[in-house]
Structures are given as C-alpha cells and as structure tokens.
C-alpha positions as CSV (number, residue, x, y, z in Angstrom):
1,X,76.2,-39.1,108.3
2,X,74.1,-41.5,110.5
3,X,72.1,-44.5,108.5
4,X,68.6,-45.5,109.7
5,X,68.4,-48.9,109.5
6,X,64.7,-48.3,108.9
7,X,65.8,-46.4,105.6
8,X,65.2,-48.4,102.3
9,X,68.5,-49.1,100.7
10,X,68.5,-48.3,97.2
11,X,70.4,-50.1,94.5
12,X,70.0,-47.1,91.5
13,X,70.0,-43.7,91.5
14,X,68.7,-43.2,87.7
15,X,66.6,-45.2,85.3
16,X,70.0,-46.4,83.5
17,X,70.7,-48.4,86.7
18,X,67.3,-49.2,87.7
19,X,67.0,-50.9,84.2
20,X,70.9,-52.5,84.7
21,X,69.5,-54.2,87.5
22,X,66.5,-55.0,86.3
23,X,67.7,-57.0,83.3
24,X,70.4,-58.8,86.0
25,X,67.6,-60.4,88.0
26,X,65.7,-61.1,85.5
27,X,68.5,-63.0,83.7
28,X,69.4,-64.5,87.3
29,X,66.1,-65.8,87.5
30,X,66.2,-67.3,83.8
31,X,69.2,-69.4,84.7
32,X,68.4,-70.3,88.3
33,X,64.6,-71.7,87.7
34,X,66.4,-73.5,84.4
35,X,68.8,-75.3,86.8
36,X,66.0,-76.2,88.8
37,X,63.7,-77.2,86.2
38,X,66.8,-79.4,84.9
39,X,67.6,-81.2,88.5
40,X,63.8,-81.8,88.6
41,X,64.1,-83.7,85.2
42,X,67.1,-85.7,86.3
43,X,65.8,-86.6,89.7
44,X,62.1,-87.8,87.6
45,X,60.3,-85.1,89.9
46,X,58.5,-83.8,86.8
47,X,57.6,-86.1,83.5
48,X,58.8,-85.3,80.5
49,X,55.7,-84.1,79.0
50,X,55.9,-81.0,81.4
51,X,59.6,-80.4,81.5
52,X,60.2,-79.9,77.7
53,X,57.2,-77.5,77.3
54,X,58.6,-75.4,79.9
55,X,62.4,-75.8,79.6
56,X,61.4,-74.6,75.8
57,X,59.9,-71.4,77.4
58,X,63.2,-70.8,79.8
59,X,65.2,-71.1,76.8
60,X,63.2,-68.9,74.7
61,X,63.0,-66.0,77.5
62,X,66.8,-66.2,77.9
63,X,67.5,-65.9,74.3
64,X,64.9,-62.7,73.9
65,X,66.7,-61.7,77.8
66,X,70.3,-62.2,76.0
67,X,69.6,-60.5,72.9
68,X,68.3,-57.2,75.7
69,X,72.3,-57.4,77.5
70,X,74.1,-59.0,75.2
71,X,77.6,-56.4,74.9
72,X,77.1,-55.1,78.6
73,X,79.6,-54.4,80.3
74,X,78.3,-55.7,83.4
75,X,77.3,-59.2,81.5
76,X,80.6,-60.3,80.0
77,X,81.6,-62.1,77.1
78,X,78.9,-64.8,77.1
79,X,76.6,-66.4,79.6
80,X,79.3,-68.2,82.0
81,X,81.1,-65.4,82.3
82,X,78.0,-63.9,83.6
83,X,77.7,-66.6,85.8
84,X,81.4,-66.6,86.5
85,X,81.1,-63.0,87.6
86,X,77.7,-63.4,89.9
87,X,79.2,-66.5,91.2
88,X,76.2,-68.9,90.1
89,X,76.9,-72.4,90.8
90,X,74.2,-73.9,88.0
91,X,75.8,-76.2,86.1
92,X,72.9,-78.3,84.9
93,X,71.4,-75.0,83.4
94,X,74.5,-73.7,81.6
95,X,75.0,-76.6,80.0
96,X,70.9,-76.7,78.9
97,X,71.8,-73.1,77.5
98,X,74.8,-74.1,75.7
99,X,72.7,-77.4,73.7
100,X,69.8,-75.0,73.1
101,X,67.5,-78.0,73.4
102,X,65.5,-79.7,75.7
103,X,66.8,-82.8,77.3
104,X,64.0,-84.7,75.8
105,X,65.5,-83.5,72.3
106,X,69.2,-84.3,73.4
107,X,68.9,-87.8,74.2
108,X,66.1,-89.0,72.1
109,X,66.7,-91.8,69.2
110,X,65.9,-90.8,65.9
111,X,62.3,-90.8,65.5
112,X,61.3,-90.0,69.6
113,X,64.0,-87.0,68.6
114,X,61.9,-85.8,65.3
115,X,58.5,-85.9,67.8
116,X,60.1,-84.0,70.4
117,X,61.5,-81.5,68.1
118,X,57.8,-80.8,66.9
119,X,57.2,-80.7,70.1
120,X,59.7,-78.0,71.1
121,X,58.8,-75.8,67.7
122,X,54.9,-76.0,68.2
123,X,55.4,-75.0,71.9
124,X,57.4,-72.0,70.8
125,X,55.3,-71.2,67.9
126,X,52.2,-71.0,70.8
127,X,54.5,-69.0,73.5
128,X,55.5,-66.3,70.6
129,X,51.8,-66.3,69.1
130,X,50.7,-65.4,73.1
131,X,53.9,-62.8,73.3
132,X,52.2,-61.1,70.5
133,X,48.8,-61.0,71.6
134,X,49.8,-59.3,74.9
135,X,52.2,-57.1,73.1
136,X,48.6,-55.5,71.3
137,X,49.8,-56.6,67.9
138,X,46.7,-56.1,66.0
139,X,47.1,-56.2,62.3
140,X,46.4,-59.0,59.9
141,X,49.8,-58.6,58.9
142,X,51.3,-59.3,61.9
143,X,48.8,-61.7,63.2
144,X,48.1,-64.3,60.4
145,X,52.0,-65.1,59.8
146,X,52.2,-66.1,63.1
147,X,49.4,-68.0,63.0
148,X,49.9,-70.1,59.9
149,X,52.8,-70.9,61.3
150,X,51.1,-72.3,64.6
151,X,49.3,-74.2,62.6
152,X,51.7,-75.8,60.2
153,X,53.5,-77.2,63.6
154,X,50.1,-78.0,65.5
155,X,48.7,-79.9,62.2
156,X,51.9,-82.0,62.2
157,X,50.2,-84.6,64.9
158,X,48.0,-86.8,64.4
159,X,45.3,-86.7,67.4
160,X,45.3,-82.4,66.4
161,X,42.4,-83.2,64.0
162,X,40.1,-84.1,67.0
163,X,41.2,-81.6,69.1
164,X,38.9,-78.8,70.3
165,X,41.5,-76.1,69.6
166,X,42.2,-76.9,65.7
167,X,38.4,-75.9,64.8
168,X,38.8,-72.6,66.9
169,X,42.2,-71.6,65.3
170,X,40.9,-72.7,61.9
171,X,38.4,-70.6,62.3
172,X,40.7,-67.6,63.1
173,X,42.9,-68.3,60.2
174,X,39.6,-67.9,58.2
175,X,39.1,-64.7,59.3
176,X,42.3,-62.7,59.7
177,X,42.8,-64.0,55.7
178,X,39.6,-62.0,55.0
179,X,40.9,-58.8,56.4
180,X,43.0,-56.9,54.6
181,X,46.7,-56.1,55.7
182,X,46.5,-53.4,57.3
183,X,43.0,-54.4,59.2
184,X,42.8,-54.6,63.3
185,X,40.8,-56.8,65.5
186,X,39.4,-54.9,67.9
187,X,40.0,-55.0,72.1
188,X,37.1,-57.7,72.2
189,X,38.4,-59.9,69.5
190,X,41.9,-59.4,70.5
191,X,40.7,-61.3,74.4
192,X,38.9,-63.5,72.4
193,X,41.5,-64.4,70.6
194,X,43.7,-65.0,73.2
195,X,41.4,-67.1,75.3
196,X,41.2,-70.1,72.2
197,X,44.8,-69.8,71.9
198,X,45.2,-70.6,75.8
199,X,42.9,-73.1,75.7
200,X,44.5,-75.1,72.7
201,X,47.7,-75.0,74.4
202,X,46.9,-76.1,77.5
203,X,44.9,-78.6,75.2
204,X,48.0,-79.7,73.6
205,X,49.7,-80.1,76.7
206,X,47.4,-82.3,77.9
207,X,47.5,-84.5,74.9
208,X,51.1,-85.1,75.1
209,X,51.0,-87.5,77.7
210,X,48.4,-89.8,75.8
211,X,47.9,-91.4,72.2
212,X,47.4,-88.4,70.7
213,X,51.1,-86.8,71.0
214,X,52.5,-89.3,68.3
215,X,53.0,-86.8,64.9
C-alpha cells in the first residue's frame, strides 16, 4: 500500500473517536493556556484585575471539561495522570487546578481574600448566566434563578449602585418575575438580553481596577 503524503491523515474513523479526541484537545488546551495564564501572573505580565477574572473562567471550563471525561479510559485517574500520560510539563497549572482558586484568592489576607472571593463568585455567576443564554435557555424558570443570583453577587460592591449595568439587569429581573414559569423570551429579547449582560460584565471588569471594586 503506497501513502501520498498529500493524503490527510486522519486521527478517527467513527464519531466515538472523533469525540475522544475532541474532548483531549480541548482539555489540553484548558491546562496549557492555565499554565500560561499562571506564568503571566507570576512574571506581573498581566494585573491582577485581569488574571482572576479569567483564571476563574479556565477553572470553570475544566471543571464542566472534567465532569464530560471524567472515568475514561484514556484520561486516567485524575488530572495529573492525564498529564502524566500526555507528557505535559505544566506545573504552575496543575497546581492552580488542584487549589481551585485563583492566586489572587490563595494568597490574599483576610479581608483582600473575602473581596476577591466575590470577585471570583460574581465572575462565575456572569460566565454561567452567558453559558445559558447561548445554550437558548428561554424560560423564566430557568432564567430568573440565575439571574437573582447574578445579582445577589453583583449588589455585594459598593460602586454597583452607579453602575450602568445594575439598572439594565434590574430591569430584567422585573420582567422575567412577571412571566410566568413556563413563559419564553423570544429570539429578539433573548440578543437583547445577552447584549446588557455583556456590557455589565465587561463593565464590572472595568471597575475592578478602580474605587469601585471595594465590596
């Protein structure tokens, strides 16, 4: 049998395998930007106010990627025996995965580790809010827990009550608890809704490096 070297190599030969290797890069690609993200940190290449936000997003895509793979054969036991097994060299993010936290959270005193816990919860309440907007979740029932929850985080600070965003997701809470449970925004609303939520948290973002990121 003679191989073209022009001939696309393929890695799967059925949807099983495609996925298998799928769910591999993807969880590659978790750990490795993590590590990089945490050397970054370290080396003061990116400010604190930008790392946690994002290192809070790695971790959270890693936990929904682990929860996909988790008792694969082809994962192992836990995540450094993944790691062990693909020969990844990233200490700085296996050890990130193993404290859960950001670094900001880690080595924080008391009260800078209280702020940077709220923090870390708000920015994961807005990241799973977003999750479920592009996922089409609909329903008042689905929506307005979420978003009551967004709220109780994003109220915790201070500078929120002069923020553009609050009024915007006030005003959402208003109306998803006027629907009834089973009620769905519509294709129009559901953009709508999606383009306030951005804005608020790339609002919050913003604030954290000023006065207005003290809870």
């Amino acid at each position: 049998m003679t191989l073209s070297l022009d001939e696309e190599v393929r890695l799967y030969t059925s949807n099983a395998e495609r996925e298998k290797y799928e769910s591999m890069a993807t969880l590659f690609g978790i750990i490795v930007a993590l590590d990089y993200l945490e050397r970054a940190y370290v080396r003061d290449a990116v400010p604190a106010s930008e790392y946690a936000p994002k290192c809070v997003q790695l971790l959270g895509r890693y936990k929904t990627m682990w929860g996909l793979v988790s008792g694969k054969e082809w994962v192992g036991g836990d995540v450094e025996e993944f790691m062990k097994r693909y020969r990844m060299d990233n200490q700085a993010a296996l050890h990130r995965l193993r404290v859960g936290v950001p670094a900001t959270v880690e080595h924080a005193t008391q009260n800078e580790a209280q702020t940077a816990k709220w923090v870390a919860e708000t920015t994961q309440s807005f990241i799973n809010f977003m999750d479920a907007i592009k996922l089409k979740y609909r329903a008042k029932d689905q929506l307005y827990p979420m978003l009551q929850e967004l709220m109780t985080g994003y109220a915790r600070f201070k500078g929120s009550k002069e923020w553009e965003g609050r009024g915007k997701m006030v005003s959402w809470l208003i109306m998803l608890n006027g629907m009834k449970a089973a009620d769905e925004l519509d294709e129009e609303q559901l953009r709508q809704l999606m383009f306030d939520i951005e804005h608020a948290y790339a609002e919050f973002f913003r604030s954290l490096g000023g006065s207005k990121d003290t809870p």
